[in-house]
Each structure stands twice: as structure tokens, then as C-alpha cells.
C-alpha positions in Angstrom: 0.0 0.0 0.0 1.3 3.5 -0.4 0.3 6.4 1.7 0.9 9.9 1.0 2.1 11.1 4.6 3.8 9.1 7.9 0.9 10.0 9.9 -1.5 8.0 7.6 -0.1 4.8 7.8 -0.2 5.2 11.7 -4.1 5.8 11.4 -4.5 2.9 8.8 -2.7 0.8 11.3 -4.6 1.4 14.8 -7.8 1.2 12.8 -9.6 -1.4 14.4 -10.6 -3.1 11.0 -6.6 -3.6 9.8 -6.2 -5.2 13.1 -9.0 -7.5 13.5 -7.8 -8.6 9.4 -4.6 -9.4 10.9 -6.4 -11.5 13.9 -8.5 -13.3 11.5 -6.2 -13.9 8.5 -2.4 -14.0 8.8 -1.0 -16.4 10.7 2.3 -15.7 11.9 5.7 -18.0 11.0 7.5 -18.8 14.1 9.5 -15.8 14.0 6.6 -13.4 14.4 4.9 -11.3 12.0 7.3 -9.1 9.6 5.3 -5.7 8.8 7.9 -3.3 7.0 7.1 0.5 6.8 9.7 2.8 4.5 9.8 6.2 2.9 10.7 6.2 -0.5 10.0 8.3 -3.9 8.4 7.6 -7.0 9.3 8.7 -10.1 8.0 12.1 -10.6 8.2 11.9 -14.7 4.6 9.9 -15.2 5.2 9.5 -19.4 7.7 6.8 -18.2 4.8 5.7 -16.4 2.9 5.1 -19.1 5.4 3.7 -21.5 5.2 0.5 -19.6 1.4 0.7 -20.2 0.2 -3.0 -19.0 3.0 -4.2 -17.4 1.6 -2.4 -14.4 -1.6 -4.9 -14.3 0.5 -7.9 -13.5 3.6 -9.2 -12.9 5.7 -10.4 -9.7 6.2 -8.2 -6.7 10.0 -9.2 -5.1 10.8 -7.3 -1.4 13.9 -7.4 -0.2 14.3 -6.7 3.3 18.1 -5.2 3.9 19.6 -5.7 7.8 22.9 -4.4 8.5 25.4 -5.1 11.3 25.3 -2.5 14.0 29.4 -2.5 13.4 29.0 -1.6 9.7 30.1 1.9 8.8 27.9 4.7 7.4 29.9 4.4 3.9 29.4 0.8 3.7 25.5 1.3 4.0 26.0 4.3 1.6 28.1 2.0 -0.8 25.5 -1.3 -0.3 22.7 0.9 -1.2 24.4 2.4 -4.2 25.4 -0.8 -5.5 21.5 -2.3 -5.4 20.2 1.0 -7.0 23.2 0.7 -9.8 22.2 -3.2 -10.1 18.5 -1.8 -10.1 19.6 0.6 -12.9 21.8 -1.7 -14.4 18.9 -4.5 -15.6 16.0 -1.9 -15.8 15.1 -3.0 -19.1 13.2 -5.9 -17.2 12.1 -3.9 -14.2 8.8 -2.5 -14.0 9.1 -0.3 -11.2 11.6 -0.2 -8.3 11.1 1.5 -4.8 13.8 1.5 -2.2 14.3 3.6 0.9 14.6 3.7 4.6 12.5 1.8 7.5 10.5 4.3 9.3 10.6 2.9 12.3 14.3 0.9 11.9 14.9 1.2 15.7 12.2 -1.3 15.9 12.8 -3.5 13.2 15.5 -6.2 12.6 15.5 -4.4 8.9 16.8 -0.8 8.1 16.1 -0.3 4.7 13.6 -2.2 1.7 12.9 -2.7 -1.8 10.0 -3.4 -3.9 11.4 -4.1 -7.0 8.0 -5.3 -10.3 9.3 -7.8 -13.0 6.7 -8.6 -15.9 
């Protein structure tokens, strides 16, 4: 789902329909149940957009979920994240759409950063 704002994703998530969806629905794996927030931008050009006409109406959603070790310096994060938006860049003649950014709420999370990447 994408929100426009922080503070909407906090009001989708303590409304008492999302959570009683949750109850009823997804079961959790024994590690718990992984809910990943991140702030990102889209591409602001839409004629892109729309070059890729159907591709949007299908295709395979792939998340990556991206942990670092507490030890690992800011320029290796930097560097990591510039390698998977060059990689990203790199095979984009097969990528719908990518969208990578930071964990809102990282402190919280065992992940600091995600990617949703669409392949046809």
C-alpha cells in the first residue's frame, strides 16, 4: 500500500478493521509477524509511467528486506545501497518499477532499509 504522509499509515494501522484482518487472517511464521514500513520516492516523470502501459496490471512483486550489522560503517551502508540502485539501474530493461528507501521505524525493526522491485 502507499500512503501519501507518515501519519497515515499510523491511522490505517490502529484502525480497528486492519487489526481484526490481521487476527482473523495471517498467521504468523514462528519468528513473528514481519510488517515493514519505508519512505521512498516515486518517479515524478509519469510519461515513463505510461510507456510501460500493461506491465503495471501484472507481474511479480520481489521485497527485499536489507539488515545491517550495528558495526557496519555509514559508507558501507551508503556504498551497499548504491550498489542495489546501480544493479536496479543496471537490468531496468526488465524492471517494472523499483522503490527502495529507509525503515520508518528501523529502531524497531530487525530491517533498516527495503525494496519493492515489479518484474513482468
Amino acid at each position: 500500500m502507499r500512503f501519501q504522509q507518515k501519519e497515515d499509515i499510523a491511522k490505517f494501522q490502529s484502525s480497528s478493521y486492519y487489526s481484526k484482518v490481521l487476527d482473523e487472517h495471517v498467521k504468523p511464521v514462528s519468528y513473528g509477524l514481519v510488517s515493514v514500513d519505508f519512505e521512498s520516492e516515486v518517479e515524478d516523470d509519469i510519461i515513463p509511467l505510461f510507456r510501460r502501459g500493461e506491465d503495471f496490471n501484472y507481474g511479480v512483486e520481489f521485497m527485499l528486506l536489507i539488515s545491517f550489522l550495528e558495526t557496519a560503517s555509514r559508507e558501507s551502508v551508503e556504498d551497499a545501497l548504491a550498489h542495489l540502485q546501480k544493479l536496479i539501474i543496471h537490468y531496468s530493461s526488465f524492471i517494472v518499477q523499483a522503490t527502495s528507501g529507509c525503515c520508518l521505524d528501523h529502531m524497531d525493526s530487525l530491517y533498516s532499509h527495503a525494496s519493492v522491485i515489479r518484474f513482468p
